[in-house]
mmCIF file as gemmi writes it, N, C-alpha and C atoms, coordinates in Angstrom:
data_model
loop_
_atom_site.group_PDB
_atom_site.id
_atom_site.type_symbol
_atom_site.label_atom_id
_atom_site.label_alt_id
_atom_site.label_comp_id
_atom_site.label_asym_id
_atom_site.label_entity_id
_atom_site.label_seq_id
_atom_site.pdbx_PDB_ins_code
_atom_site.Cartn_x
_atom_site.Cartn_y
_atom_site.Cartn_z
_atom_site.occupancy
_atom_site.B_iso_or_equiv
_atom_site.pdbx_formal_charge
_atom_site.auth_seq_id
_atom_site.auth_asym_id
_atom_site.pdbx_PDB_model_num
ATOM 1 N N . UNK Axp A 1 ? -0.536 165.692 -61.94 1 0 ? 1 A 1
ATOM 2 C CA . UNK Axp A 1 ? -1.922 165.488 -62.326 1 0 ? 1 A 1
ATOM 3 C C . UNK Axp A 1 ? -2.877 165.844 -61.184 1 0 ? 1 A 1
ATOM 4 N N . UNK Axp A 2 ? -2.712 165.314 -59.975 1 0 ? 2 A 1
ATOM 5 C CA . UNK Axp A 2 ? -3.676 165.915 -58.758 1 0 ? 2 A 1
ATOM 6 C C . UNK Axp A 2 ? -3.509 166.855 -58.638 1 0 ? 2 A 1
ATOM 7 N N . UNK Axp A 3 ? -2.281 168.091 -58.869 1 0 ? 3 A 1
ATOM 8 C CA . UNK Axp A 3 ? -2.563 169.418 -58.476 1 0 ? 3 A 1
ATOM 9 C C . UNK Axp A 3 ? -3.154 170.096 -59.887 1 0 ? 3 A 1
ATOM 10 N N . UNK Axp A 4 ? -3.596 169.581 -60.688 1 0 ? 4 A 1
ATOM 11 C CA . UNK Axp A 4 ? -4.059 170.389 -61.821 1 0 ? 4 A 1
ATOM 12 C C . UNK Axp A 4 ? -6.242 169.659 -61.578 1 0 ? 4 A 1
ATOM 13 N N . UNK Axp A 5 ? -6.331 168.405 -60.858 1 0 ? 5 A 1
ATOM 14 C CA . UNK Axp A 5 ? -7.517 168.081 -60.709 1 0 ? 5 A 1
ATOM 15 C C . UNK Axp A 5 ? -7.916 168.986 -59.18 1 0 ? 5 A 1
ATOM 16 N N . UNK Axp A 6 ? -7.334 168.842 -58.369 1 0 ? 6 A 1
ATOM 17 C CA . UNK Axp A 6 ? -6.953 169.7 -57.109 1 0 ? 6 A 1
ATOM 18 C C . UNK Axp A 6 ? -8.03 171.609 -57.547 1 0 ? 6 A 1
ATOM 19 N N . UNK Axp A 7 ? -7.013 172.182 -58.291 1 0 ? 7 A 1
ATOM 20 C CA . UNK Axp A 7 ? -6.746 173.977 -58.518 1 0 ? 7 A 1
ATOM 21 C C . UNK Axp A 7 ? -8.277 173.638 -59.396 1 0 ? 7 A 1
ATOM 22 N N . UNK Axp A 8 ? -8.994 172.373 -60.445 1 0 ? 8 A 1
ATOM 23 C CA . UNK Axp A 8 ? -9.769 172.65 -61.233 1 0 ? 8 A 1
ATOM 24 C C . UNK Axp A 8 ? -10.81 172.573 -60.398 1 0 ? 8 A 1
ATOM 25 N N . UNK Axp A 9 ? -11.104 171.903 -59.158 1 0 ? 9 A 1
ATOM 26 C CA . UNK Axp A 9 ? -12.166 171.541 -57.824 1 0 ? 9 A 1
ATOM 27 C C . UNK Axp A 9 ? -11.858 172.725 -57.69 1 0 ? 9 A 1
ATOM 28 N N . UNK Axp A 10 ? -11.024 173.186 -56.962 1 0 ? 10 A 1
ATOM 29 C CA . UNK Axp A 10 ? -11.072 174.703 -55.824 1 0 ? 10 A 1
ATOM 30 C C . UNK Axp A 10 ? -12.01 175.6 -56.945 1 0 ? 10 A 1
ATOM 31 N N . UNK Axp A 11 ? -11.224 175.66 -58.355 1 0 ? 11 A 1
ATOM 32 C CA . UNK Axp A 11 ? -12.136 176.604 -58.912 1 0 ? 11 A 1
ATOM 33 C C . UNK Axp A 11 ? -13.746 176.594 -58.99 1 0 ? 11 A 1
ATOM 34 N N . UNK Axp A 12 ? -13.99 175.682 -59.56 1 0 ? 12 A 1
ATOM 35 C CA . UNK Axp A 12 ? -15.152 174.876 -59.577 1 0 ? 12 A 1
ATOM 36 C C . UNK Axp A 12 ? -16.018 175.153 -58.147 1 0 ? 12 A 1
ATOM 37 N N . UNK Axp A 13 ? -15.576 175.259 -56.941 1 0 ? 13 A 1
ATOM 38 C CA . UNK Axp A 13 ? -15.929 175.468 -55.964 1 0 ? 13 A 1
ATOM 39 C C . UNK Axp A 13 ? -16.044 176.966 -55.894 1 0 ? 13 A 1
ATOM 40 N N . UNK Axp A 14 ? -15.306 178.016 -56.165 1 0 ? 14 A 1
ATOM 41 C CA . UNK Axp A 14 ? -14.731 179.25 -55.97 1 0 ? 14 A 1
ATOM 42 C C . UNK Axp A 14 ? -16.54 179.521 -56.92 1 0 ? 14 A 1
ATOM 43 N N . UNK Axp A 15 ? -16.103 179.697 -58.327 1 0 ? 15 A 1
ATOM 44 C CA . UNK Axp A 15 ? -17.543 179.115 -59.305 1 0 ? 15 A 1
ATOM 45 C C . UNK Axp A 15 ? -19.019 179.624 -58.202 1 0 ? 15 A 1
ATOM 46 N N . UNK Axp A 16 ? -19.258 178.39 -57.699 1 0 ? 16 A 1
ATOM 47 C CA . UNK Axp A 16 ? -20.501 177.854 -57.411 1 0 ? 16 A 1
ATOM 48 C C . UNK Axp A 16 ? -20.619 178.485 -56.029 1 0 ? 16 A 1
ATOM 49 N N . UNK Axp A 17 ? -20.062 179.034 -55.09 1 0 ? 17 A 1
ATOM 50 C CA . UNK Axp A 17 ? -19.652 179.574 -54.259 1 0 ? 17 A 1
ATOM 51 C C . UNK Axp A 17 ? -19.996 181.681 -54.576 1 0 ? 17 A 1
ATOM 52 N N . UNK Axp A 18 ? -19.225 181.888 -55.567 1 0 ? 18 A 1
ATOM 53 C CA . UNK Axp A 18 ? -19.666 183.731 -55.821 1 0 ? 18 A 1
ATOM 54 C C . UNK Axp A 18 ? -21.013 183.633 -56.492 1 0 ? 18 A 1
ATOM 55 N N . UNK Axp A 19 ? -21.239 182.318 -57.59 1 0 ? 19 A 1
ATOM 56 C CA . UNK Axp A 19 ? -23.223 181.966 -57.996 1 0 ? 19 A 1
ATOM 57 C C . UNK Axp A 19 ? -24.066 182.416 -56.766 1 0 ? 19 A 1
ATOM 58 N N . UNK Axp A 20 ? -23.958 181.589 -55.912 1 0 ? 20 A 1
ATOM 59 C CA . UNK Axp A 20 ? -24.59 181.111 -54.892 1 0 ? 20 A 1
ATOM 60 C C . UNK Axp A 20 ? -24.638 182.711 -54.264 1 0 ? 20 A 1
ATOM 61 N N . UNK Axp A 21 ? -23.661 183.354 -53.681 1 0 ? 21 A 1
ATOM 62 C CA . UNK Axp A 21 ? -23.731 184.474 -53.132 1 0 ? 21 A 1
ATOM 63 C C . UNK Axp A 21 ? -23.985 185.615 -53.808 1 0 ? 21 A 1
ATOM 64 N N . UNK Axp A 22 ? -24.365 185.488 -55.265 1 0 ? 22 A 1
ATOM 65 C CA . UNK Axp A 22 ? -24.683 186.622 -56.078 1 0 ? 22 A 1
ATOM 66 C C . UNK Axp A 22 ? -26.125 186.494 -56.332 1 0 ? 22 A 1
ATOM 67 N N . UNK Axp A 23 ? -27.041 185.022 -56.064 1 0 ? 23 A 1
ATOM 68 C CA . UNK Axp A 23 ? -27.954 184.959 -56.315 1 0 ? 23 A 1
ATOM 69 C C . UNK Axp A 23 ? -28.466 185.738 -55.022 1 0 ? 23 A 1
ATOM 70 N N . UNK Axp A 24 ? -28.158 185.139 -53.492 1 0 ? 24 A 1
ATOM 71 C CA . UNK Axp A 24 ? -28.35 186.261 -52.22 1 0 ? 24 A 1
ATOM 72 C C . UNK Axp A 24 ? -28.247 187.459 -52.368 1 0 ? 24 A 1
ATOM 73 N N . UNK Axp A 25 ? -27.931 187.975 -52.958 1 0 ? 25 A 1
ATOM 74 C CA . UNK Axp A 25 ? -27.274 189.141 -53.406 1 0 ? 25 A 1
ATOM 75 C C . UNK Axp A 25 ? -28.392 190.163 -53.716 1 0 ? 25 A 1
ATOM 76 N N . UNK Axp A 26 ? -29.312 189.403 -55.198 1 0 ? 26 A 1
ATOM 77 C CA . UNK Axp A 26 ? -30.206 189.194 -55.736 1 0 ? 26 A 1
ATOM 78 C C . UNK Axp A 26 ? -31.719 189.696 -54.823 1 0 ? 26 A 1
ATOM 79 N N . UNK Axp A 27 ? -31.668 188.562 -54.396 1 0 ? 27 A 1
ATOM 80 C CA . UNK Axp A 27 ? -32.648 188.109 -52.981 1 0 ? 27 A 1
ATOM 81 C C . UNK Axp A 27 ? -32.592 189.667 -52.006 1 0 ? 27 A 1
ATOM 82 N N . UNK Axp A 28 ? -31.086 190.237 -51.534 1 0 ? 28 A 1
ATOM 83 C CA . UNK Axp A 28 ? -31.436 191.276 -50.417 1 0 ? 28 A 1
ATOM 84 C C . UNK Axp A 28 ? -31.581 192.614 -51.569 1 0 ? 28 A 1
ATOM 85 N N . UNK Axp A 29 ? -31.507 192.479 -52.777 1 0 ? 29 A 1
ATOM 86 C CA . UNK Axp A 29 ? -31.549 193.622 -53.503 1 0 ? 29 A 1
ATOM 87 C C . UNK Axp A 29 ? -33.473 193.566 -53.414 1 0 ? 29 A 1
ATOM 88 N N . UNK Axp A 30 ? -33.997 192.45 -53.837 1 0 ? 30 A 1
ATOM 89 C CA . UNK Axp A 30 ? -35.518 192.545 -53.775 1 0 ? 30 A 1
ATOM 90 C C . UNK Axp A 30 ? -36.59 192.704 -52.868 1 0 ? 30 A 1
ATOM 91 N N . UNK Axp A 31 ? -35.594 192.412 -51.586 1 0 ? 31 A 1
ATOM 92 C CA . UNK Axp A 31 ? -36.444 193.062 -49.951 1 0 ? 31 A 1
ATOM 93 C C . UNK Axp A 31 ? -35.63 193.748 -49.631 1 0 ? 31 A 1
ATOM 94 N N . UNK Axp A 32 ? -35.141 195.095 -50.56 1 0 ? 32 A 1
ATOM 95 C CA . UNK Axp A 32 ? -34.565 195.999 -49.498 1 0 ? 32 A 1
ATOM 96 C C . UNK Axp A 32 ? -33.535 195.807 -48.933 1 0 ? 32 A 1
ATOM 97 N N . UNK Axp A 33 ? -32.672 195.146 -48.892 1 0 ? 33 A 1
ATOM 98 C CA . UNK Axp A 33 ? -31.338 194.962 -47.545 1 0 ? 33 A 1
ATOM 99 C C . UNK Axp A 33 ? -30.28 195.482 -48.189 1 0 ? 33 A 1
ATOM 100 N N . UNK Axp A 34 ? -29.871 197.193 -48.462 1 0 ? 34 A 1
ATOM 101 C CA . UNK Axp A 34 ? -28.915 197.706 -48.749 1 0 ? 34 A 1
ATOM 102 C C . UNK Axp A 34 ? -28.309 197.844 -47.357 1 0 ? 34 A 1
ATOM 103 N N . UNK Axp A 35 ? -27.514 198.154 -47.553 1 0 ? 35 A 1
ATOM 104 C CA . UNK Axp A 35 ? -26.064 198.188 -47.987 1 0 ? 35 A 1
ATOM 105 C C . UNK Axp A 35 ? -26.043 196.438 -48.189 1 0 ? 35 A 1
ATOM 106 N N . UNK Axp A 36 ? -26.684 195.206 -47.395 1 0 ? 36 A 1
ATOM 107 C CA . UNK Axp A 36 ? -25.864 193.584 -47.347 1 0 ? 36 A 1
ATOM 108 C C . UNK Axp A 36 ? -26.096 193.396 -48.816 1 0 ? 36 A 1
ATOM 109 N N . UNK Axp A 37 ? -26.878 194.005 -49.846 1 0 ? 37 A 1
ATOM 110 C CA . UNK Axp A 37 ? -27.104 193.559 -51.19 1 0 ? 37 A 1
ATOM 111 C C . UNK Axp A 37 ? -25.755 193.811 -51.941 1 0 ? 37 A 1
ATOM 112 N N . UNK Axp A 38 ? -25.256 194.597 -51.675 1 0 ? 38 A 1
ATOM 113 C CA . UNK Axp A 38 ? -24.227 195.068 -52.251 1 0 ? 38 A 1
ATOM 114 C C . UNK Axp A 38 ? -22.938 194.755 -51.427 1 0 ? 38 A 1
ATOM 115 N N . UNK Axp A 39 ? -22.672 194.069 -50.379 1 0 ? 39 A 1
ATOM 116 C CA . UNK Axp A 39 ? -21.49 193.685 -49.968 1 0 ? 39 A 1
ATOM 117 C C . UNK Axp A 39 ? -21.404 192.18 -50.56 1 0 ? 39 A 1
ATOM 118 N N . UNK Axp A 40 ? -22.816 191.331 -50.388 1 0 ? 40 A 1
ATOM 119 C CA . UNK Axp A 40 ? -23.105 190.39 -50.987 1 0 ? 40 A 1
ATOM 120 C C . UNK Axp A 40 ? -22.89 189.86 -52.213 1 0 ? 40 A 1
ATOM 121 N N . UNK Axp A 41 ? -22.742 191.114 -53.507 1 0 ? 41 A 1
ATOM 122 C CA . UNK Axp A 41 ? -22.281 191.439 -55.074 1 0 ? 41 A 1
ATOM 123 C C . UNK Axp A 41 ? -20.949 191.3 -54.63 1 0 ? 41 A 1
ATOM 124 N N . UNK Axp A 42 ? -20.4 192.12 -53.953 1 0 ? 42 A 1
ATOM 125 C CA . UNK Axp A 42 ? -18.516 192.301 -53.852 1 0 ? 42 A 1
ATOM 126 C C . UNK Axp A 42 ? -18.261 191.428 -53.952 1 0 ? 42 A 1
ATOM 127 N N . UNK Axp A 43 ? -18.774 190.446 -52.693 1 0 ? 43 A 1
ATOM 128 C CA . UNK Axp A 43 ? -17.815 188.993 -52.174 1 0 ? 43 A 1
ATOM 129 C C . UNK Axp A 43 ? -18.466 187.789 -54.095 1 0 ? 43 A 1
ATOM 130 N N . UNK Axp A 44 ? -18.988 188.061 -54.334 1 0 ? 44 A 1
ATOM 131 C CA . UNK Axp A 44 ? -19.748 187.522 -55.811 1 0 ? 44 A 1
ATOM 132 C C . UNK Axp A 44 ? -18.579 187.724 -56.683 1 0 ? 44 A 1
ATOM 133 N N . UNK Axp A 45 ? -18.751 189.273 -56.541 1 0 ? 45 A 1
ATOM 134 C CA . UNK Axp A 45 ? -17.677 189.641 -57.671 1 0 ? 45 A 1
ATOM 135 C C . UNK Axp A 45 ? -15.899 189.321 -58.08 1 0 ? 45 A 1
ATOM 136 N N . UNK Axp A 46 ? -15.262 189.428 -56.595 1 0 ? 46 A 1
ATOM 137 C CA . UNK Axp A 46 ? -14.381 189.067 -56.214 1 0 ? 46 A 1
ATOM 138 C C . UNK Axp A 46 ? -14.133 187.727 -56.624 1 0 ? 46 A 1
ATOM 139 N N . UNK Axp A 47 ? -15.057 186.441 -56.372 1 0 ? 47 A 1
ATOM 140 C CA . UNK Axp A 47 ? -14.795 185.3 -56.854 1 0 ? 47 A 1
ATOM 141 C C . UNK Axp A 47 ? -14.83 184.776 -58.145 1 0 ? 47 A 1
ATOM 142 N N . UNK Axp A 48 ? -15.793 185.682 -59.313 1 0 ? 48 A 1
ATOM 143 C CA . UNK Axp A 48 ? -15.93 185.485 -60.583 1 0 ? 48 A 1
ATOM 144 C C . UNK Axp A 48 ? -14.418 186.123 -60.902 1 0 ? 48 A 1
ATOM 145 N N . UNK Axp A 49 ? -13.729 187.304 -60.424 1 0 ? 49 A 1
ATOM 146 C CA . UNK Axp A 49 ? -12.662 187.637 -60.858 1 0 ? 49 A 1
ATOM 147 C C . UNK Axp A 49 ? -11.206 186.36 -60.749 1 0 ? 49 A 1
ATOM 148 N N . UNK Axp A 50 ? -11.602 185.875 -59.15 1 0 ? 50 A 1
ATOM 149 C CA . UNK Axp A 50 ? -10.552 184.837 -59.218 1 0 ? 50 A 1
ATOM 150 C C . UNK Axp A 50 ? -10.66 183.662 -60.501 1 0 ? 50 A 1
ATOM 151 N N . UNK Axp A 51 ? -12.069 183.337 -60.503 1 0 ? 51 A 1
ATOM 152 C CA . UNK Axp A 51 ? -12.185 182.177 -61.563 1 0 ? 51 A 1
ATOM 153 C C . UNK Axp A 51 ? -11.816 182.799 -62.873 1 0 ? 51 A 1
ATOM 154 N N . UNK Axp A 52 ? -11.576 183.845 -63.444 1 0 ? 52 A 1
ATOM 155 C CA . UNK Axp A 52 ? -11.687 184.808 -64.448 1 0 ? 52 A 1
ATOM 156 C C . UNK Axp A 52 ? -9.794 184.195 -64.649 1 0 ? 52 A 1
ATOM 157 N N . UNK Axp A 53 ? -9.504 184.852 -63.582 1 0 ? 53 A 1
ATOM 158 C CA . UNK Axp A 53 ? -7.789 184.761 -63.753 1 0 ? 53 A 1
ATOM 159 C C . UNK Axp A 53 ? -7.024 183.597 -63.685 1 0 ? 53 A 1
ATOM 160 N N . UNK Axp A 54 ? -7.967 182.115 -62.761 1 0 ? 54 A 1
ATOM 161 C CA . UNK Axp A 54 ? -7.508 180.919 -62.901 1 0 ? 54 A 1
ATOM 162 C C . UNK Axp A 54 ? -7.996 180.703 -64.389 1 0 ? 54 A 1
ATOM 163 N N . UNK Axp A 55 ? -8.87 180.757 -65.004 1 0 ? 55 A 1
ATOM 164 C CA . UNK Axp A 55 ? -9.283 180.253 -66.219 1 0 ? 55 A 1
ATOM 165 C C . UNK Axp A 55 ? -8.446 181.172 -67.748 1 0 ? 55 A 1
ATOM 166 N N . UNK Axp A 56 ? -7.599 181.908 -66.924 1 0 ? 56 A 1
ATOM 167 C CA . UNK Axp A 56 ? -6.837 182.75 -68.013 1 0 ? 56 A 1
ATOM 168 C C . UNK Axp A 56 ? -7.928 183.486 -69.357 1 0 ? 56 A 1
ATOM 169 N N . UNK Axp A 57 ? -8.987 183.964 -68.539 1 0 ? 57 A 1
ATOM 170 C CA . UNK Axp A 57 ? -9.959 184.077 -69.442 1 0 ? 57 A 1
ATOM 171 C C . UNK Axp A 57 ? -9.854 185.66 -69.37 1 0 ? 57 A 1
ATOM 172 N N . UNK Axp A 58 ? -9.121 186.115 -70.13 1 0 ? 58 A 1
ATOM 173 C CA . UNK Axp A 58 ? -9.119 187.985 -69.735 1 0 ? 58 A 1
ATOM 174 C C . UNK Axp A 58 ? -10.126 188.606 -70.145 1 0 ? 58 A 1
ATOM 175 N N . UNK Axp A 59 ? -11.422 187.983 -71.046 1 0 ? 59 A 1
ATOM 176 C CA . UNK Axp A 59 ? -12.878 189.097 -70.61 1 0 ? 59 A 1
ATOM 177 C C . UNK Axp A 59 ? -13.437 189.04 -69.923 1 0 ? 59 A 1
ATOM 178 N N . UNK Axp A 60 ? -12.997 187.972 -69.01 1 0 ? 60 A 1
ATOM 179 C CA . UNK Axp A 60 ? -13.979 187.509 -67.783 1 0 ? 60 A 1
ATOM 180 C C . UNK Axp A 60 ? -13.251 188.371 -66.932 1 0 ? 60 A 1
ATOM 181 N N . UNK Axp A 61 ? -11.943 188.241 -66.7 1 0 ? 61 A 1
ATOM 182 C CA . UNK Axp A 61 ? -11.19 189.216 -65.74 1 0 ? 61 A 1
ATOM 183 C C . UNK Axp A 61 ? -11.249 190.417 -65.879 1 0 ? 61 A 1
ATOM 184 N N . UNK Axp A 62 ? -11.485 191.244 -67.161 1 0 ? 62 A 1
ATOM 185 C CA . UNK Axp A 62 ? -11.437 192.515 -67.46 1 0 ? 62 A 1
ATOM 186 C C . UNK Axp A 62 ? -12.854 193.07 -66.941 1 0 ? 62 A 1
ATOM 187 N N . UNK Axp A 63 ? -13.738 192.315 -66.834 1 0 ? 63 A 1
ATOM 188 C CA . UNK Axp A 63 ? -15.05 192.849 -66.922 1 0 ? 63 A 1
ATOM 189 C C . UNK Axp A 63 ? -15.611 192.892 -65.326 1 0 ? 63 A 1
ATOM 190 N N . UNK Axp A 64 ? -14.697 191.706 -64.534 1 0 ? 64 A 1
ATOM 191 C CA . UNK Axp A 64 ? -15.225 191.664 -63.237 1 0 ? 64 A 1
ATOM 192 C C . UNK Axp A 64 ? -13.702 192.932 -62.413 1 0 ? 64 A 1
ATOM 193 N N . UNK Axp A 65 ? -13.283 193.3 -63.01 1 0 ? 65 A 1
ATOM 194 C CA . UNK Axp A 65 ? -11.686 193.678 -62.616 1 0 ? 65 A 1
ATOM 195 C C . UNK Axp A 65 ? -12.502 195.132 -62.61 1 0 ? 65 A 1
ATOM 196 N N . UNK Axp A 66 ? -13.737 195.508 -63.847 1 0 ? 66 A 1
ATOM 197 C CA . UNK Axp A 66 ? -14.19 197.302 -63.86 1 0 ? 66 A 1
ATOM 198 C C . UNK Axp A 66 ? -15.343 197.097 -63.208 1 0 ? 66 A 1
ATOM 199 N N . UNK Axp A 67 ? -16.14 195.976 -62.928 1 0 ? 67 A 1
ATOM 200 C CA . UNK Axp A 67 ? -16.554 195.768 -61.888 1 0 ? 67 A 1
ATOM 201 C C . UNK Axp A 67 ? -16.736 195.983 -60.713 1 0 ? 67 A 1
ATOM 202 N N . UNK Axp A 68 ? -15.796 195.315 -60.344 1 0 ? 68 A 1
ATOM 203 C CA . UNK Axp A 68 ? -15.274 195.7 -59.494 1 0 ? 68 A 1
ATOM 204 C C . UNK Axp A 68 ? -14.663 196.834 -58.668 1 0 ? 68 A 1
ATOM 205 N N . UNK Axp A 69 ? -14.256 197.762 -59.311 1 0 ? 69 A 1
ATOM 206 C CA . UNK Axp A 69 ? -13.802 199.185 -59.531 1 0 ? 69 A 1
ATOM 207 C C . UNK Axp A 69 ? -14.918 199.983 -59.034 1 0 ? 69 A 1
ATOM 208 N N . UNK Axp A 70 ? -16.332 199.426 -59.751 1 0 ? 70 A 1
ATOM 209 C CA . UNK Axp A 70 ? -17.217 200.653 -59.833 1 0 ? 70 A 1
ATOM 210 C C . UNK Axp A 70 ? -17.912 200.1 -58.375 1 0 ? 70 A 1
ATOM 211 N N . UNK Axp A 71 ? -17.91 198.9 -57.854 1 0 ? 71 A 1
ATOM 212 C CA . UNK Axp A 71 ? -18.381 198.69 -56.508 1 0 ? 71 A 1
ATOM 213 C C . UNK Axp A 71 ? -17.92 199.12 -55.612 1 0 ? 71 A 1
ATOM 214 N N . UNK Axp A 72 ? -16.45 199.249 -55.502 1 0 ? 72 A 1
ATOM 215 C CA . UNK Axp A 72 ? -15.671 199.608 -54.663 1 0 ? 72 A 1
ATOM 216 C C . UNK Axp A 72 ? -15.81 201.64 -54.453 1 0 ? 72 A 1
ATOM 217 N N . UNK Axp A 73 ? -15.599 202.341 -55.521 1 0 ? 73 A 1
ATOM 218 C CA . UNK Axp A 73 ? -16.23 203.588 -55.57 1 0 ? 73 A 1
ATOM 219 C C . UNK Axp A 73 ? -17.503 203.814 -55.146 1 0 ? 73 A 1
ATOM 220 N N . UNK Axp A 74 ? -18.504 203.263 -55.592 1 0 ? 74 A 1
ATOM 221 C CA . UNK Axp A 74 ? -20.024 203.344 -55.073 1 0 ? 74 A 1
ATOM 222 C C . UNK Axp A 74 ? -19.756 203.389 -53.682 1 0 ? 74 A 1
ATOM 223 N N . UNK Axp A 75 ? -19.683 202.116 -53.158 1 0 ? 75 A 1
ATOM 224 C CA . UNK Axp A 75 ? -19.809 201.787 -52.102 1 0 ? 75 A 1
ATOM 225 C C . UNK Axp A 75 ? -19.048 202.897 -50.939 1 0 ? 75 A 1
ATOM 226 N N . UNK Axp A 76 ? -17.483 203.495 -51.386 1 0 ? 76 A 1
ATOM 227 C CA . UNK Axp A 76 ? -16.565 204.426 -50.988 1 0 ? 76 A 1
ATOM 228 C C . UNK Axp A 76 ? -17.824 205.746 -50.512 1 0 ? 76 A 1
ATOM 229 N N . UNK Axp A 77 ? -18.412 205.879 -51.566 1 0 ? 77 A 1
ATOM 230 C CA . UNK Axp A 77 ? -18.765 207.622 -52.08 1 0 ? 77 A 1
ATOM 231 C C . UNK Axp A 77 ? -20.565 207.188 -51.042 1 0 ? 77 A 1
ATOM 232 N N . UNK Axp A 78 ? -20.686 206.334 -50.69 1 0 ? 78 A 1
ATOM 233 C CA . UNK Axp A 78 ? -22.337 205.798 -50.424 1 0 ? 78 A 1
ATOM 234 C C . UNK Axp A 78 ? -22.19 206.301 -48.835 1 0 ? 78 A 1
């Protein structure tokens, strides 16, 4: 029972944690701060994918998984 209340905190944390850094994200996209706007999305993105795959939720995973994909290219080709 604690490691299933345990993994549902971490997520929960993981959660509120890629929010939090996607709203910054947000914030350096509206004054300008490329490239940190967009490393800021990654580390965002990355964590909605973990919560995606703890929550066995595969449109959440599928969607941050091509997501993801297309940040990683951008960012490659930028």
């Amino acid at each position: 029972m604690n490691a299933i209340v345990k993994r549902s905190t971490d997520t929960s944390t993981i959660k509120w944690g890629a929010s939090v850094i996607q709203i910054f994200g947000y914030g350096a996209t509206a004054f300008g701060l490329a490239p940190l706007n967009m490393y800021l999305f990654l580390i965002g993105l990355i964590g909605w994918l973990i919560v995606g795959w703890r929550w066995n939720d595969m449109a959440m995973t599928i969607i941050h998984l091509v997501a993801l994909a297309a940040m990683v290219i951008g960012l490659a080709l930028a």
